[in-house]
C-alpha positions in Angstrom: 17.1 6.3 39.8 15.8 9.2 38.2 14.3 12.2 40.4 10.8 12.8 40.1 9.0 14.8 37.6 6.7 17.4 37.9 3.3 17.6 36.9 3.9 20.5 33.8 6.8 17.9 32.3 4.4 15.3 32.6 1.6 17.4 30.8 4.4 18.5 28.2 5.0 14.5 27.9 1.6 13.3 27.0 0.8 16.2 25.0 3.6 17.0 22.9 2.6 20.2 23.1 3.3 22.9 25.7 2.5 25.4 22.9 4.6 25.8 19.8 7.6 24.6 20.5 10.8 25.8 19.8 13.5 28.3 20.3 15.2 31.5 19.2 19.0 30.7 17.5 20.4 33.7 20.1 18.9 32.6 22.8 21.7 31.3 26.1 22.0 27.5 26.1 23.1 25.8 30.0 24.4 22.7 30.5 22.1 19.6 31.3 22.7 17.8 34.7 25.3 15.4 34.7 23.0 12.7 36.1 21.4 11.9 32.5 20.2 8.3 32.7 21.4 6.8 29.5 18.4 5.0 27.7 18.0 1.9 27.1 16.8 -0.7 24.3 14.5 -1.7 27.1 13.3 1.6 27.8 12.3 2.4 24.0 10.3 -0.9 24.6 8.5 -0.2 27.4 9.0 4.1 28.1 8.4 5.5 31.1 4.7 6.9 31.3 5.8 10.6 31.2 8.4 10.2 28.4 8.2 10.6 25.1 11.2 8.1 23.4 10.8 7.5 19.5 8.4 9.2 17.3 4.9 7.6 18.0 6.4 7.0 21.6 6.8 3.4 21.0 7.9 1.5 18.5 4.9 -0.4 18.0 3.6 3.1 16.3 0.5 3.8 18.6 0.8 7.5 19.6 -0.6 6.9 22.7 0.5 8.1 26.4 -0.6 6.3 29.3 -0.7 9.7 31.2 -4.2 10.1 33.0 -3.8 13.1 34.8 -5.5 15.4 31.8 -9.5 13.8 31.3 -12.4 15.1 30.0 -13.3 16.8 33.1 -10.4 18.8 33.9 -9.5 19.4 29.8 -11.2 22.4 29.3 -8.9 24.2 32.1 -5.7 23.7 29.7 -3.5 27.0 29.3 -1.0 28.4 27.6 2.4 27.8 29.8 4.8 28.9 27.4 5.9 29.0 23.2 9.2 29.5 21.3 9.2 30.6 17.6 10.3 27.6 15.7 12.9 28.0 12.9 12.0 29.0 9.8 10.9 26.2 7.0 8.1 23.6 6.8 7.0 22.3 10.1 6.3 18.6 10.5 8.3 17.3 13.1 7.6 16.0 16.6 9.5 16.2 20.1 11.2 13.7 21.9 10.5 14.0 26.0 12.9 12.4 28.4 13.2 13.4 31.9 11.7 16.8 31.5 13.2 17.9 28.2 12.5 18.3 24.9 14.4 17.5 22.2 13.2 19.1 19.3 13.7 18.5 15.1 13.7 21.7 13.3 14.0 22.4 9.5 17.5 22.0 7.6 18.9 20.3 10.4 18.6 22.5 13.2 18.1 20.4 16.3 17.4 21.7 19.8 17.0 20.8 24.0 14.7 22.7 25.7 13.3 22.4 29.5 9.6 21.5 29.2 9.0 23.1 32.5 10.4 26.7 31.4 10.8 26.3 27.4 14.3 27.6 28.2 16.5 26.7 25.5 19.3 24.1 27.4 21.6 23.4 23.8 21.0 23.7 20.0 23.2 21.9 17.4 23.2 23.4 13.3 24.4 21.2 10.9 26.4 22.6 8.0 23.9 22.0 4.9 26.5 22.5 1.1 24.7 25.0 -0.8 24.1 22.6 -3.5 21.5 20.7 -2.1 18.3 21.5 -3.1 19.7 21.5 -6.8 19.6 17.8 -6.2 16.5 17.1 -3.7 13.2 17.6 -2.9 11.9 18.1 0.7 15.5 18.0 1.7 14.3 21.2 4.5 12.0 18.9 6.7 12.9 17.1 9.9 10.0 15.0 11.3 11.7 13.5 13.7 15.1 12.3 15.7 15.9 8.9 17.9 17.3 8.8 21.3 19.7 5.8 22.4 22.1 5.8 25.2 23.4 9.3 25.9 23.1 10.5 21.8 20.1 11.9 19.6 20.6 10.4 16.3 18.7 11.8 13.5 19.7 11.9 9.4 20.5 14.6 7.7 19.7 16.7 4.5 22.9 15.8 2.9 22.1 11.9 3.5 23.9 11.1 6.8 23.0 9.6 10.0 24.3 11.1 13.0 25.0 11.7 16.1 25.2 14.0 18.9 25.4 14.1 22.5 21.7 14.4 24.6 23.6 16.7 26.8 25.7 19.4 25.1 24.5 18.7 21.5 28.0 18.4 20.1 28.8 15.8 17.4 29.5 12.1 18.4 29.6 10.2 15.0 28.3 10.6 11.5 28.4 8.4 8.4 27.4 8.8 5.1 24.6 6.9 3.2 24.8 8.1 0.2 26.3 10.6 -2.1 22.9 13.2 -2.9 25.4 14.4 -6.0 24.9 10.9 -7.6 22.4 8.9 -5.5 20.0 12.1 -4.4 17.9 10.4 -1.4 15.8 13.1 0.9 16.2 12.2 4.3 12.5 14.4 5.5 11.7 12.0 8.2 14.3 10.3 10.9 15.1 6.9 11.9 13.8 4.6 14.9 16.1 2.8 16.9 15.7 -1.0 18.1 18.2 -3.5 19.5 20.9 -1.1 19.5 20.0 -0.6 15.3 19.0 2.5 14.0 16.9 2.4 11.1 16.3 4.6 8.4 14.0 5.1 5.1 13.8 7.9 2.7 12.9 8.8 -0.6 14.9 8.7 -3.6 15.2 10.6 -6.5 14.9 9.5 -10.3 18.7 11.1 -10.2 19.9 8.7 -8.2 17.8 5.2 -9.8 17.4 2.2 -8.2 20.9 2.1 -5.7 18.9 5.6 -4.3 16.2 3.6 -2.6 16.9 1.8 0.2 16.8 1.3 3.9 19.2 0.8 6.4 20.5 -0.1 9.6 23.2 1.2 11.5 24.9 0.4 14.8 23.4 3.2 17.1 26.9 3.3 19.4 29.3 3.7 16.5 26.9 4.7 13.1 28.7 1.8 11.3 26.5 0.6 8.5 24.6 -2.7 9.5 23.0 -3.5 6.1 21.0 -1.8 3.2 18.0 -3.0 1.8 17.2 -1.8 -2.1 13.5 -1.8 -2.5 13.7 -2.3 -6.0 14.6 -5.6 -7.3 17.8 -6.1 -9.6 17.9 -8.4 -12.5 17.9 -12.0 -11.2 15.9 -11.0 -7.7 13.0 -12.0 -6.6 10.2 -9.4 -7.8 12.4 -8.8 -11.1 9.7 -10.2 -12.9 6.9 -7.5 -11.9 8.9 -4.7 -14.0 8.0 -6.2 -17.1 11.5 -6.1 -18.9 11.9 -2.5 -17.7 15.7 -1.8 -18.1 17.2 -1.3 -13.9 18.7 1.9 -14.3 15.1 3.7 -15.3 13.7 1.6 -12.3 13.5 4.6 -9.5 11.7 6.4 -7.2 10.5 3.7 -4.8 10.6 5.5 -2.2 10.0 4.7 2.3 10.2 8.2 3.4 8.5 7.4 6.6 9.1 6.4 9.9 8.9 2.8 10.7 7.7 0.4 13.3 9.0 -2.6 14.8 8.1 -6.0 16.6 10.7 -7.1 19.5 9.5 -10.6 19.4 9.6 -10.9 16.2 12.4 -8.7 15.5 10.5 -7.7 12.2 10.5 -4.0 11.2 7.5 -2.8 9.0 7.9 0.3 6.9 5.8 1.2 3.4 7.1 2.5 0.1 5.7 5.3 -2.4 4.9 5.1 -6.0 7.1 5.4 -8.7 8.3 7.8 -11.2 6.9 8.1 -13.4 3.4 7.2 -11.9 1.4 6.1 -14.6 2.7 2.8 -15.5 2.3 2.7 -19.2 5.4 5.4 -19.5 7.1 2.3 -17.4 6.6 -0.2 -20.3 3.1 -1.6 -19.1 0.1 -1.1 -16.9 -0.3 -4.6 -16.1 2.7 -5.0 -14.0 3.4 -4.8 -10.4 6.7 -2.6 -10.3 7.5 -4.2 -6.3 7.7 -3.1 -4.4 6.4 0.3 -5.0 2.9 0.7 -3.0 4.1 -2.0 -0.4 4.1 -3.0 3.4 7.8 -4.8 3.9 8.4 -7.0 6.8 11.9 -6.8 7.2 14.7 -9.0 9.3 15.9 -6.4 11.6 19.0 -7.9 11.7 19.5 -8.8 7.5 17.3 -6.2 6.3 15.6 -9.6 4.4 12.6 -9.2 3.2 10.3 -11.4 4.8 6.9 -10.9 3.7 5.5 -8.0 1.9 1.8 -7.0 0.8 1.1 -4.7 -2.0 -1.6 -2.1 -1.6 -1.8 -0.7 -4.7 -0.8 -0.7 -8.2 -0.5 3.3 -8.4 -1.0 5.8 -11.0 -1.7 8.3 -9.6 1.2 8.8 -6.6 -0.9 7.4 -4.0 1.9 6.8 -1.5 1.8 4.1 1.3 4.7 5.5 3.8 2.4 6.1 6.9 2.5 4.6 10.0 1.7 1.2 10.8 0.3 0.1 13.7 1.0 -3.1 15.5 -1.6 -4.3 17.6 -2.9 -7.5 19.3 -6.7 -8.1 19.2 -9.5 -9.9 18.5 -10.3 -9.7 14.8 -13.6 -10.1 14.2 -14.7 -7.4 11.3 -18.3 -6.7 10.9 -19.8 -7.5 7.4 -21.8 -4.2 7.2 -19.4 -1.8 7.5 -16.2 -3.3 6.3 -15.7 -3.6 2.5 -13.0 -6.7 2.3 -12.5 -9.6 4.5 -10.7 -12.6 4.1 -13.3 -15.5 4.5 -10.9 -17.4 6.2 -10.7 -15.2 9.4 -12.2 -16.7 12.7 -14.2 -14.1 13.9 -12.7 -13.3 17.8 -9.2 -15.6 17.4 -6.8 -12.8 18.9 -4.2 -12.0 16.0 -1.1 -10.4 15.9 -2.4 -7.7 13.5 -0.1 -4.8 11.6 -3.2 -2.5 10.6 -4.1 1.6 10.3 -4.2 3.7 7.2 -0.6 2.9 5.4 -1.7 5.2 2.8 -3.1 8.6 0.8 -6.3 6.1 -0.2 -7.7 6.6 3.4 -8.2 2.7 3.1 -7.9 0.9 6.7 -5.9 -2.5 6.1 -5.5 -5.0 8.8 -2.5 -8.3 7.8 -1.1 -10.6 9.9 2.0 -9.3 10.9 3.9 -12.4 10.9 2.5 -14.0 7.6 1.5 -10.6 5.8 -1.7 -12.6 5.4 -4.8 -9.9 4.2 -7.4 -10.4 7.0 -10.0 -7.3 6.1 -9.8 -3.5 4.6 -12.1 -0.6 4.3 -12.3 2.7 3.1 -12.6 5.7 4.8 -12.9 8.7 2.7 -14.1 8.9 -0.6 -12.3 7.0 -2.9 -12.6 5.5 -6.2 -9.0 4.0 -7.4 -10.1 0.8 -6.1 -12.6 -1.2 -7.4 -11.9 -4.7 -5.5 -10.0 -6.3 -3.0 -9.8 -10.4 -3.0 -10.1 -11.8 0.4 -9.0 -14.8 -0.1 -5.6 -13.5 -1.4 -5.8 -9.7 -0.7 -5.0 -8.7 -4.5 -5.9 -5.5 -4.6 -7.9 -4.3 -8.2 -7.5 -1.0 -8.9 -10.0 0.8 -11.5 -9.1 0.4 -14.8 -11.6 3.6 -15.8 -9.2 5.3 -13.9 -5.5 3.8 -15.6 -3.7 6.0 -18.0 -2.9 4.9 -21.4 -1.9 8.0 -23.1 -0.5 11.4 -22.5 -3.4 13.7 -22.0 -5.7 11.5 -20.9 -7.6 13.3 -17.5 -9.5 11.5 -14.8 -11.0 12.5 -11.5 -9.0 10.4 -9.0 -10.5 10.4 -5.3 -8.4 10.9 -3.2 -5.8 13.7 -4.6 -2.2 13.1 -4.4 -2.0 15.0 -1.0 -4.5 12.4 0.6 -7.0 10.9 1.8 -4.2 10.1 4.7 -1.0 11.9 4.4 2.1 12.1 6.8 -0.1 12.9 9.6 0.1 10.5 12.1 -3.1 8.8 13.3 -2.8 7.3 16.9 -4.4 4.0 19.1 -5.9 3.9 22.3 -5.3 0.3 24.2 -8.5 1.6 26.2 -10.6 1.5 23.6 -9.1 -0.7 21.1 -10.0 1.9 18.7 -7.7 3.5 15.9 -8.0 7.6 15.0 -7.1 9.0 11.6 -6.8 12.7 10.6 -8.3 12.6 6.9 -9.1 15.0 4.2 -12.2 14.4 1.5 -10.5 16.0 -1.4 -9.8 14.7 -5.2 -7.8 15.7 -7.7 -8.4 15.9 -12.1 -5.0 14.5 -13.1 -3.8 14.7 -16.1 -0.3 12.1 -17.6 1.8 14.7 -19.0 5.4 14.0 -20.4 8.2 15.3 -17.8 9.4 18.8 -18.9 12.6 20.1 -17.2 10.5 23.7 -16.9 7.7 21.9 -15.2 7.2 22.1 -11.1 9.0 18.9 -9.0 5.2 16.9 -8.8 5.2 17.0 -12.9 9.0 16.0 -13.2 8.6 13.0 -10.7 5.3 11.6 -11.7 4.6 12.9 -15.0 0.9 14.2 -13.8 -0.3 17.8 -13.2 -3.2 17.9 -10.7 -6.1 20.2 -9.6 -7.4 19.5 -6.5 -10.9 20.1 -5.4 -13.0 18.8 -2.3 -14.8 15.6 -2.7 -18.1 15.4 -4.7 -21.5 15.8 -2.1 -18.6 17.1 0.6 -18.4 20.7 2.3 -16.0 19.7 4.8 -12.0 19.1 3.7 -11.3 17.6 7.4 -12.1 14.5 9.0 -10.9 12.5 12.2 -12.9 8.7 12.0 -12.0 6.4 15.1 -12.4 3.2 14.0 -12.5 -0.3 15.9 -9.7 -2.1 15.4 -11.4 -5.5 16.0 -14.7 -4.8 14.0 -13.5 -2.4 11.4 -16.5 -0.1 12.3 -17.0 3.6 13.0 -17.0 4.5 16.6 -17.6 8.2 15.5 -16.3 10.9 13.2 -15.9 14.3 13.4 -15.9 17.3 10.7 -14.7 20.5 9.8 -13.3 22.9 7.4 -9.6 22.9 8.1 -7.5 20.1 6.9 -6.6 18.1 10.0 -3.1 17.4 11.6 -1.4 14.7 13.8 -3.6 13.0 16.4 -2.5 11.5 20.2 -4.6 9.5 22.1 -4.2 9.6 26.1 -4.7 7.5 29.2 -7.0 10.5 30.4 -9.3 9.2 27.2 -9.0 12.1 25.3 -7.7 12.3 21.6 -5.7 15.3 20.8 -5.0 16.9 17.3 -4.4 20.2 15.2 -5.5 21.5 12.1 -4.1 23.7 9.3 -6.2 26.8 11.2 -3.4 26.7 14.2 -6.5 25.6 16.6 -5.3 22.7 18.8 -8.4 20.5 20.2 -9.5 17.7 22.5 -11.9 15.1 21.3 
């Protein structure tokens, strides 16, 4: 049994916040107590209310803490207990909690314990990064997030390892490498998830490294001993070959799942989405009417293969439109309503109870709700202004995107809504159970794009995608940030609110309260 914690680690818990986290490199570390409870499979499925386990707290994606002690009532009396100056870099990651500590992700590697109660800084672990490696990634600073199983923290690494250390001293357990970033660059910016003793990993991949760069992986969580690998571009003679339209393997890359994934126990299925490709408009690919798979995607895949199940294609993409993001795995009634959702399969029985894998997967801001056992389409709607799509079938969920908007030559410009930052980006939305109602941070902003040919002077965005962009707020919009809760049974708008400052990650609470940041440092309670 594990002794009781206090009220402030609970707060820390449900909040992920008990101000900025994390810790000077000179500051004393102690040792942890020796009665660490090692956690369990079953304990990643079904957490302890006041602890914080993988990175949406589950592993069904929800970002929501049962923890009722914080309402609307008693909200407003929040303080300051404590902050520690994170390390320097960019800033994206999120905190495990687990019987009143933090373990913390910081840029290149750095990864940290702290007591929630005290912010005292308990052990921190820095990974030797080669010098090299930015000459051969992108991103390769940012650490999202890290996985907890048994008695280690498991994350991956800049220089494309998994890892391990030990939750109570930080020093090294195992490591193994995935992939050589000299020859087959991957950046490994967010960390894995861990599921029937499996840890699995995406990333993104670099042109460098073509196809054999872009896969997913499982490893064995007690020894790091590769599981499988899972290319998410299809080799001559595989199914999905066919939708590259004669395009020679090696120059198929850049197909990208740089995100964190979710997973069904039951059905042993883990979901995870994939990016555009490089370059992004298609006609420098040898075509614009063919699919590339599975760039743009939602994979279903055997958690113990790495088969690919089903998968469902969001968008033929031009304009690198990513679909990484969360996905959310939810049962409920499905029964969207006509006037304020855009697609629906006509085939859905309005009430049956599905098991649904829905949220915003990606930068288009549109809401799509499958079948997570079939990948059948049941309904979709947008959310921000957008105008790459121009139809979704119900009856098959083919997604038509606007061929006004489809590059043909170099030079050609368009005004794409959303811009390649989003829409939705990284940013995690979150869902109540309370409500049955999803929350999105959003931003209205487009983007004139213009296909350019890939210059080795130009910045990374023109070298991947062969586009240079200028961003500008949404036509008719004043307001770059947006949070839309949105039923996930009817599809309809519950409320919205604006505001100037591009908004952050959102957590939704037992205390019915959504928390959330913005890009102004001001931290809120809806």
């Amino acid at each position: 049994m594990r002794a009781p914690r206090s009220s402030m680690s609970r707060s820390c818990a449900s909040l992920l916040a008990c101000a900025a986290l994390v810790v000077a490199a000179d500051a004393p570390g102690q040792a942890q107590d020796e009665s660490f409870v090692p956690v369990t499979d079953a304990m990643l499925q079904d957490p302890d209310p006041a602890d914080w386990l993988t990175w949406r707290r589950t592993l069904d994606g929800w970002g929501y803490s049962p923890l009722e002690e914080i309402t609307r009532e008693n909200v407003g009396d929040l303080r300051m207990v404590w902050s520690r100056a994170l390390q320097p870099g960019t800033q994206e990651g999120t905190p495990l909690a687990y019987d009143g500590v933090l373990y913390m992700p910081n840029p290149r590697d750095v990864i940290q314990a702290i007591d929630a109660v005290t912010g005292d800084l308990l052990w921190e672990h820095r990974r030797e990064i080669p010098d090299d490696v930015e000459d051969y990634l992108f991103g390769s600073a940012t650490n999202r997030n890290i996985a907890i199983h048994g008695n280690l923290i498991i994350d991956t690494s800049a220089d494309d390892h998994v890892f391990a250390l030990d939750a109570t001293t930080g020093e090294p357990v195992w490591e193994t490498l995935i992939l050589d970033y000299r020859t087959h660059p991957a950046s490994q910016t967010s960390g894995p998830i861990i599921a029937n003793g499996r840890v699995f990993s995406g990333r993104s991949c670099m042109p460098l490294g073509g196809p054999d760069a872009c896969v997913i992986t499982a490893h064995d969580a007690a020894t790091g001993a590769e599981l499988w690998r899972r290319r998410t571009i299809p080799a001559p003679g595989e199914p999905g070959d066919e939708t590259w339209g004669g395009v020679p393997f090696e120059r198929r890359a850049h197909v990208g799942a740089w995100m964190v994934p979710s997973y069904d126990p039951a059905l042993d299925l883990v979901y995870i989405g994939t990016s555009v490709t490089s370059p992004a408009p298609k006609f420098l690919l040898g075509g614009t009417d063919n699919t590339h798979l599975y760039h743009n995607s939602t994979l279903a895949l055997d958690g113990a293969t790495g088969e690919i199940r089903w998968h469902y294609q969001h968008l033929n993409d031009h304009w690198d439109l990513d679909h990484p993001f969360e996905r959310l795995l939810v049962d409920t009634a499905v029964a969207p309503d006509p006037t304020a959702v855009s697609w629906i399969n006509p085939g859905v029985r309005a009430g049956a109870v599905r098991r649904v894998v829905t949220g915003i997967p990606g930068k288009t801001g549109v809401v799509y709700t499958l079948d997570r056992e079939t990948g059948e389409f049941l309904w979709a709607t947008p959310t921000i202004t957008q105008n790459v799509i121009s139809d979704i079938d119900g009856a098959t969920g083919t997604v038509r995107e606007n061929a006004e908007l489809v590059f043909t030559s170099i030079g050609q410009e368009v005004l794409a809504c959303p811009t390649w930052l989003g829409g939705k980006d990284w940013e995690a939305g979150a869902y109540s159970p309370l409500t049955n109602t999803m929350y999105f941070p959003l931003r209205n902003a487009c983007a004139r794009m213009m296909a350019t040919p890939a210059r080795e002077d130009d910045g990374v965005g023109e070298r991947l995608y062969s586009l240079a962009v200028r961003n500008q707020l949404a036509p008719g919009i004043d307001q770059l940030g947006t949070i839309r809760a949105i039923s996930a049974e009817t599809g309809e708008t519950v409320w919205q609110h604006d505001q100037r400052a591009m908004t952050m990650s959102l957590v939704a609470t037992g205390g019915g309260l959504v928390f959330g940041g913005d890009a102004n440092g001001r931290f809120r309670a809806h």
